[in-house]
C-alpha positions as CSV (number, residue, x, y, z in Angstrom):
1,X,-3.2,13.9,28.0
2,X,-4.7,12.0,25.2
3,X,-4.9,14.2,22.1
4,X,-7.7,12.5,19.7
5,X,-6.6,13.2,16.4
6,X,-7.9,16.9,15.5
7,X,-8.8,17.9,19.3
8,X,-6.5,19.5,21.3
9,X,-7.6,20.7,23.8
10,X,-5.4,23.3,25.9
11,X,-3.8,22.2,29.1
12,X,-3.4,24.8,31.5
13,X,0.5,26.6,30.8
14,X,2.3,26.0,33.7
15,X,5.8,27.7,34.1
16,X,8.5,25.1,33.5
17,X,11.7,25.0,35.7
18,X,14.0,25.5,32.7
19,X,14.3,28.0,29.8
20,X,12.7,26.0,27.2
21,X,12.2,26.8,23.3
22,X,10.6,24.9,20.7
23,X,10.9,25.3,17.3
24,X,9.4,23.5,14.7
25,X,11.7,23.5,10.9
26,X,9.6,23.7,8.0
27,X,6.3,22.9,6.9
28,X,5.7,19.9,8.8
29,X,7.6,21.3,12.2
30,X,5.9,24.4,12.0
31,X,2.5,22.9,11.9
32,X,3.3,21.0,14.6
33,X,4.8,22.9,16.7
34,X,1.9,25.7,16.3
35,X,-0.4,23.5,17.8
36,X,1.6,22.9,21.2
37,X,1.7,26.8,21.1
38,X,-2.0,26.5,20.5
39,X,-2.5,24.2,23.5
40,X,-0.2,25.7,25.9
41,X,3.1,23.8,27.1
42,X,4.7,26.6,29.5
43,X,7.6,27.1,27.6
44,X,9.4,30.1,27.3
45,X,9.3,30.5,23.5
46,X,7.3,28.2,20.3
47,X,9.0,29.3,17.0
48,X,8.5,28.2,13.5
49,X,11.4,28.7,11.0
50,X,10.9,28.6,7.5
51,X,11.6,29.7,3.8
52,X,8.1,28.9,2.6
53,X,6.8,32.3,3.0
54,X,3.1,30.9,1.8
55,X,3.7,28.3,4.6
56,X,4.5,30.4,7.6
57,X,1.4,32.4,6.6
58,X,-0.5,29.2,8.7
59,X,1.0,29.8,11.2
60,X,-1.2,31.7,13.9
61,X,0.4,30.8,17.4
62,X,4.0,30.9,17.1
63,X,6.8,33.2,16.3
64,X,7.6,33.3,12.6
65,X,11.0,33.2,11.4
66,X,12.0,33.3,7.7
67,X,15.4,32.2,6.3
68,X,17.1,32.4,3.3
69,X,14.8,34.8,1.3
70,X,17.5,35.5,-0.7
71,X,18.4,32.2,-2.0
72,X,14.7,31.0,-2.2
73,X,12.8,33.9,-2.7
74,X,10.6,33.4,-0.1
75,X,9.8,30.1,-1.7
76,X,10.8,26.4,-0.6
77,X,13.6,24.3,-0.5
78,X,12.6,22.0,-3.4
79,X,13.8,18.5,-1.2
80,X,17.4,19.6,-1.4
81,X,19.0,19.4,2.0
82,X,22.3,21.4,1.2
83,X,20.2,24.4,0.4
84,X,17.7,24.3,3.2
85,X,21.5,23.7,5.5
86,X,22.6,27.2,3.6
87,X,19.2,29.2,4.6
88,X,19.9,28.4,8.2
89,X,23.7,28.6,8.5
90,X,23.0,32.6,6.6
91,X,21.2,33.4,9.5
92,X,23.3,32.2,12.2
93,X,23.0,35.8,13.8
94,X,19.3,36.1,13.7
95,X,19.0,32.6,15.3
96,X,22.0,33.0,18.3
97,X,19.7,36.3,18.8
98,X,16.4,33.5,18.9
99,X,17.8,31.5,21.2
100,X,19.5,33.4,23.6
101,X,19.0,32.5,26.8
102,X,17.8,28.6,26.0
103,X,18.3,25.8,28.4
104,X,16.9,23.2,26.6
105,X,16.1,23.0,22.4
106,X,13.3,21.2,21.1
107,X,13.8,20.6,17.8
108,X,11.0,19.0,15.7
109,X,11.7,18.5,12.0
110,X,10.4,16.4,9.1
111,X,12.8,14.6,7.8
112,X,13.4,13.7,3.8
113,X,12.7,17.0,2.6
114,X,14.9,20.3,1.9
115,X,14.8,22.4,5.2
116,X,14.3,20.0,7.8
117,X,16.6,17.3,6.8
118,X,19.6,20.0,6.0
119,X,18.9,22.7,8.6
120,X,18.0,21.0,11.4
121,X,21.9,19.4,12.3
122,X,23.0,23.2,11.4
123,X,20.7,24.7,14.2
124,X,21.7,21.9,16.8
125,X,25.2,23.4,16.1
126,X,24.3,27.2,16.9
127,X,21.8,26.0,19.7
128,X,24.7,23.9,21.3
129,X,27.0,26.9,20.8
130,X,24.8,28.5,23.1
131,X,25.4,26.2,25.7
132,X,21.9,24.8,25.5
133,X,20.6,21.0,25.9
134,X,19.4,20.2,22.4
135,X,16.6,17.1,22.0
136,X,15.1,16.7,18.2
137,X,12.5,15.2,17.4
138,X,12.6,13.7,13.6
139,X,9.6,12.8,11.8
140,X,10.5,10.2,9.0
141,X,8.2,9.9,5.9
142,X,6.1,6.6,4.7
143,X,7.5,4.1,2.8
144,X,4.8,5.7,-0.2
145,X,6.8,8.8,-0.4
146,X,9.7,7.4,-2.2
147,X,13.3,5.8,-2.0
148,X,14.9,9.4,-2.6
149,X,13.2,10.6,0.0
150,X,13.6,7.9,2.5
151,X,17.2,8.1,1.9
152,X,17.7,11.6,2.5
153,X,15.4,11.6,5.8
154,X,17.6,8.6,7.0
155,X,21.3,10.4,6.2
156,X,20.0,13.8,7.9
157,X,18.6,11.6,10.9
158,X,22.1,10.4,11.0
159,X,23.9,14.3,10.7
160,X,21.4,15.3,13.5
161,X,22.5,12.6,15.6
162,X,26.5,13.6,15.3
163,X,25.5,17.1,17.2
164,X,22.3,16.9,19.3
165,X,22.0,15.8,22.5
166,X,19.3,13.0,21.9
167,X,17.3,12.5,18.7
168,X,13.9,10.8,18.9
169,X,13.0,9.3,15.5
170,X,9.0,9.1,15.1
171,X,8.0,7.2,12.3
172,X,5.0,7.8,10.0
173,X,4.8,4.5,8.6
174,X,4.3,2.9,12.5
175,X,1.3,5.0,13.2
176,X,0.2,4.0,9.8
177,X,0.4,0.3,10.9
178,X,-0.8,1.5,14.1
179,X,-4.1,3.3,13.0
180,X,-4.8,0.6,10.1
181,X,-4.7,1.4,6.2
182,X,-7.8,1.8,5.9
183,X,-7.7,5.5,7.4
184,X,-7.7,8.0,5.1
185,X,-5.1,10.3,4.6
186,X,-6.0,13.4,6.9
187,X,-6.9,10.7,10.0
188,X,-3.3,9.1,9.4
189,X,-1.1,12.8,9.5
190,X,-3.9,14.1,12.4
191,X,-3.2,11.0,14.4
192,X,0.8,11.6,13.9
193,X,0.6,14.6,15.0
194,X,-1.3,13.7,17.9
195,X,1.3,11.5,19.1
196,X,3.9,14.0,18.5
197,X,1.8,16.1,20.7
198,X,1.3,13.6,23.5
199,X,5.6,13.3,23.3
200,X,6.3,16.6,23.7
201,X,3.8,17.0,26.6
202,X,5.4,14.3,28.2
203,X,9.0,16.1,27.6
204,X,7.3,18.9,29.2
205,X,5.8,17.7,32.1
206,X,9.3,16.4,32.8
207,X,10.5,19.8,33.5
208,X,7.6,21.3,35.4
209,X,8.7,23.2,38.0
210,X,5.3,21.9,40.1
211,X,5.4,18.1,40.3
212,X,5.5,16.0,42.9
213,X,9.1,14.3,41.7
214,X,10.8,16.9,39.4
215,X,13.7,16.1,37.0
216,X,15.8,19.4,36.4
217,X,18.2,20.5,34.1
218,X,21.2,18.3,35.3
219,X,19.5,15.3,35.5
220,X,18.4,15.3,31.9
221,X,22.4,15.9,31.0
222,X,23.3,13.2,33.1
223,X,20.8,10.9,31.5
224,X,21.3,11.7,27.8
225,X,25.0,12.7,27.4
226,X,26.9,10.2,25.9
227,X,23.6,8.3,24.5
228,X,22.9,9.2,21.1
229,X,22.9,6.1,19.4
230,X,19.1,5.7,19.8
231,X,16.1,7.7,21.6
232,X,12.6,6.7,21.2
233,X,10.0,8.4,22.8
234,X,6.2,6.5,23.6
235,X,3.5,7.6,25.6
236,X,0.4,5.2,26.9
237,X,-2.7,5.6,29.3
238,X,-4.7,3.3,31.7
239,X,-7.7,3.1,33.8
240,X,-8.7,0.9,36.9
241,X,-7.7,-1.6,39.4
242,X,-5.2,-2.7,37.5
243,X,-3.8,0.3,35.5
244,X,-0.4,-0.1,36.8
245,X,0.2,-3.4,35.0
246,X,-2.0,-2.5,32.2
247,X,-0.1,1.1,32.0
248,X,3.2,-0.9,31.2
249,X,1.6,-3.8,28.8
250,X,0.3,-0.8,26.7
251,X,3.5,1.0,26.8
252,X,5.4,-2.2,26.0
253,X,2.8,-2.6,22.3
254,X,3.5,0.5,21.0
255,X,4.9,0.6,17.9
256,X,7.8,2.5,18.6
257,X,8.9,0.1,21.5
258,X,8.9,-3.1,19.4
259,X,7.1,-5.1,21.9
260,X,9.5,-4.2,24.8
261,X,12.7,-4.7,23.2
262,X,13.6,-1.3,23.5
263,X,13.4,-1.1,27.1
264,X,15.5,-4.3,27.2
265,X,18.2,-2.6,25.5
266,X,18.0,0.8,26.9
267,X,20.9,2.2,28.7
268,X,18.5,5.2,30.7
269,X,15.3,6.3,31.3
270,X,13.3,9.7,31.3
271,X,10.0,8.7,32.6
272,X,6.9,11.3,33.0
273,X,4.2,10.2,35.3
274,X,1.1,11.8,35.4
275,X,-2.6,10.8,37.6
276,X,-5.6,12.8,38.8
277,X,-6.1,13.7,42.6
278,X,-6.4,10.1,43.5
279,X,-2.5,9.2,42.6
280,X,-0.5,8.1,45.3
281,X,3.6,7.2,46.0
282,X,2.0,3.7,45.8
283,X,0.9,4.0,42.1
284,X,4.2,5.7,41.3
285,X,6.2,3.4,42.9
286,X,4.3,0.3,41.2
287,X,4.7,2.0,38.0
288,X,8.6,2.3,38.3
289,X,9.2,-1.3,39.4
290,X,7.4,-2.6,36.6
291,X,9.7,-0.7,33.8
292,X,12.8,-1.1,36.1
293,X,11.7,-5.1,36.0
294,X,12.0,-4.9,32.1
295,X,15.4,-2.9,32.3
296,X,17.4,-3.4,35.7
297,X,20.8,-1.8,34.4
298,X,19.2,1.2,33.2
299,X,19.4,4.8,34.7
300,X,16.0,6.2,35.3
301,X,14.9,9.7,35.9
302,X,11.5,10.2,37.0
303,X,8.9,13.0,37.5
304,X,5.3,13.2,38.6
305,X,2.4,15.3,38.4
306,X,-0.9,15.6,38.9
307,X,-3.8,16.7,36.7
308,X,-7.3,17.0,37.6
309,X,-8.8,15.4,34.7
310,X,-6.8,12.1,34.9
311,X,-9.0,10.9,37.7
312,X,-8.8,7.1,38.4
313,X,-6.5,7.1,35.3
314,X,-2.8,6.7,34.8
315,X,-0.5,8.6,32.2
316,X,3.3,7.7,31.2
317,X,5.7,9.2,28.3
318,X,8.9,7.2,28.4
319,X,11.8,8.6,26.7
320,X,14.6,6.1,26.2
321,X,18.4,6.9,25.5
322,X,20.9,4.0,24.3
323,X,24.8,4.7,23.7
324,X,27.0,2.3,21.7
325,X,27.8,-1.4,22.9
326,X,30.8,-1.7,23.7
327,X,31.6,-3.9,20.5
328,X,30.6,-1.1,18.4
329,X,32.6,0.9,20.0
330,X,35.7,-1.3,20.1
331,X,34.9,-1.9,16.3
332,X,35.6,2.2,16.0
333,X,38.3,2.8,18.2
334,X,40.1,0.1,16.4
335,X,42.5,0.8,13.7
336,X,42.4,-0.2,10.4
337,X,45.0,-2.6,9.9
338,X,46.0,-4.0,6.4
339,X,45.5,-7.6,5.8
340,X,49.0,-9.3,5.0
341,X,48.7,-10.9,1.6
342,X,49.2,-14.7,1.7
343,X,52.9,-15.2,1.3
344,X,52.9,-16.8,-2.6
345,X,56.3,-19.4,-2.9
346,X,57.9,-19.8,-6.4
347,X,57.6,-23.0,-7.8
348,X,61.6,-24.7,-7.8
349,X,62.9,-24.6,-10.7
350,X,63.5,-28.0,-12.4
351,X,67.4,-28.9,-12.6
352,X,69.1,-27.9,-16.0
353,X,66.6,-25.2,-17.0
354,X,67.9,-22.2,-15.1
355,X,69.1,-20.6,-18.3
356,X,67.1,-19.3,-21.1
357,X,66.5,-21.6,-23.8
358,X,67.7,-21.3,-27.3
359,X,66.0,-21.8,-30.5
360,X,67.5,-24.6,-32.2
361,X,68.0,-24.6,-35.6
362,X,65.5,-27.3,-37.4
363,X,66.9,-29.7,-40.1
364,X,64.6,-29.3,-42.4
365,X,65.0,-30.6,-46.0
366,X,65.4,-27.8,-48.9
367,X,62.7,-29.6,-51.0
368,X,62.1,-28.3,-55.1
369,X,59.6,-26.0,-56.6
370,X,59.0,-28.5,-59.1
371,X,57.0,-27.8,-62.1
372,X,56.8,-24.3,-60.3
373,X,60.6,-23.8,-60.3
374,X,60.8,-21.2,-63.2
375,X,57.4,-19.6,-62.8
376,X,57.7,-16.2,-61.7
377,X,57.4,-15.5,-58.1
378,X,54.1,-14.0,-56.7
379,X,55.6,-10.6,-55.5
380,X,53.3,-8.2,-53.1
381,X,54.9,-5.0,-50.9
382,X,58.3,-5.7,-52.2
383,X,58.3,-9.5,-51.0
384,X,58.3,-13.0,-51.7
385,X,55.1,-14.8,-51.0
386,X,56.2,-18.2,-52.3
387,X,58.4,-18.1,-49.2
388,X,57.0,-18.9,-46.2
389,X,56.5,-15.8,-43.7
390,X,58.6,-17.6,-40.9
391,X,61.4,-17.4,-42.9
392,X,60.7,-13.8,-44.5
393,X,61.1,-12.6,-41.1
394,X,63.2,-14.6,-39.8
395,X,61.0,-15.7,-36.8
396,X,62.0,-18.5,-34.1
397,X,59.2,-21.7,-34.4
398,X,57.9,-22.1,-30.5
């Protein structure tokens, strides 16, 4: 489904064949995430979790959830990460309660500020307690919103990646280069959260229960255990004759897939087909050899499904998973051994100076005051300055 940026127009909620809940973490996660609720995915439960109490006001679809009222006062995070981590992990009960029952966790969080970047690895814990299948998906800020905040978004990106089952990082900056700078601000966040919207459709038409190829629970384990090291999700449409081919070119320019070099190094595959009436095993099986063509050692896990209103038209939404190489992973597994120092010689000693030399008395000639010799001497401290200090002290000449 093609969500142009501020229509959404709702797709009709069919029952998915797992237990799914979505749950979108602070302002930008809850916005989000109260549109698919708005639109209708079929999942078992949209929630938006917050400590903004202003913010979950907005929210009209989903099922609000504040956190950490006592520590914020029903106010935000202020961009700290360790607090927003607090509000969440002072809940645990509340949310183990939320998400009882969950197969699958969708996580969407926006990353650099205070409660998505902290809370969101602290919720993949208590979701994967539960025994559920946890996918986030981390929006990361523009390059205009700072260093500070780039920073943050990029070392919570990393925590979330330590506990979730697959993270999908989207990046705001790419759809800025995507939709041109010359879109103003509200076009540039409305088309990001379109594409977030076309992504998590994509995850959901994965698990529908009533497509022609369905992908259940174990599959998506299968594919994405052991593969955290980089997801990307990407979604593309195409029309015609030749939609197949053109289906994959399109997929291959989007900005997340870096001209098809993602595929190239992916290590599996979740692929969502959708057509109209008019889709056959032909178009589905063209589609697949084209992306197994880019990516021949790759697992791939495919579902299909029709929709009505994608007559003569093809839709895909690719989700990629990549574990480590298998230098990175000999570079961790092994230990840290000390470099030797270089083994310095001593120099040999030259012959005859193996003992410690003596200072030799100097012959030095006792030479007369002169027409000084009965002028009085030039006293200071109790000594002598006529007599040279050497002497005075009785130090050796080097």
């Amino acid at each position: 489904m093609n969500f142009a940026p501020g229509q959404h127009p709702r797709e009709q909620a069919t029952q998915l064949a797992v237990n799914l809940q979505v749950i979108g973490l602070g302002g930008a996660g809850g916005n989000v995430v109260d549109k698919l609720a708005a639109v209708g995915l079929g999942a078992s439960g949209f929630m938006a979790v917050d400590t903004d109490a202003q913010a979950l006001q907005r929210i009209v679809m989903a099922r609000k959830v504040t956190v950490g009222a006592k520590r914020t006062r029903g106010l935000g995070c202020g961009g700290d990460p360790d607090l927003g981590r607090q509000c969440v992990e002072s809940a645990r009960r509340a949310m183990y309660k939320q998400l009882e029952g969950a197969e699958v966790v969708l996580m969407v969080a926006g990353m650099g500020g205070g409660l998505g970047t902290g809370a969101a690895p602290a919720l993949a814990r208590i979701a994967s307690a539960e025994g559920a299948l946890v996918l986030g998906l981390a929006l990361m800020p523009f390059e205009c919103e700072g260093r500070r905040r780039i920073e943050q978004a990029r070392a919570g990106l990393a925590q979330l990646r330590e506990v979730a089952d697959a993270v999908i990082c989207l990046s705001n900056q790419h759809v800025l280069e995507l939709h041109g700078e010359d879109k103003s601000a509200q076009e540039t966040f409305e088309a990001a959260n379109a594409l977030v919207l076309e992504g998590v459709f994509g995850i959901g038409r994965l698990l529908r229960a009533d497509g022609l190829l369905t992908a259940g629970l174990a599959d998506l384990r299968a594919v994405l255990s052991g593969r955290n090291e980089g997801s990307v999700l990407a979604t593309a449409e195409a029309e015609g004759r030749k939609r197949h081919r053109e289906l994959l070119d399109k997929l291959c320019a989007h900005p997340f897939m870096e001209n098809g070099k993602v595929l190239k190094n992916t290590d599996a595959l979740l692929v969502s087909l959708v057509g109209g009436l008019d889709m056959s095993m032909t178009d589905v099986n063209r589609v697949t050899q084209h992306i197994s063509a880019h990516c021949p050692g790759a697992e791939l896990v495919l579902s299909a499904a029709v929709e009505p209103s994608f007559k003569d038209k093809l839709g895909i939404t690719v989700i990629t998973a990549r574990g480590k190489t298998e230098s990175e992973v000999k570079t961790l597994d092994e230990p840290v051994v000390a470099v030797p120092k270089p083994e310095v010689k001593a120099k040999p000693k030259a012959r005859g100076c193996s003992r410690k030399a003596k200072q030799q008395e100097l012959q030095l000639q006792t030479v007369s005051k002169g027409r000084f010799e009965k002028s009085e001497p030039t006293l200071y401290g109790g000594e002598d300055l006529d007599v040279p200090t050497f002497i005075r002290h009785n130090l050796p000449l080097k």
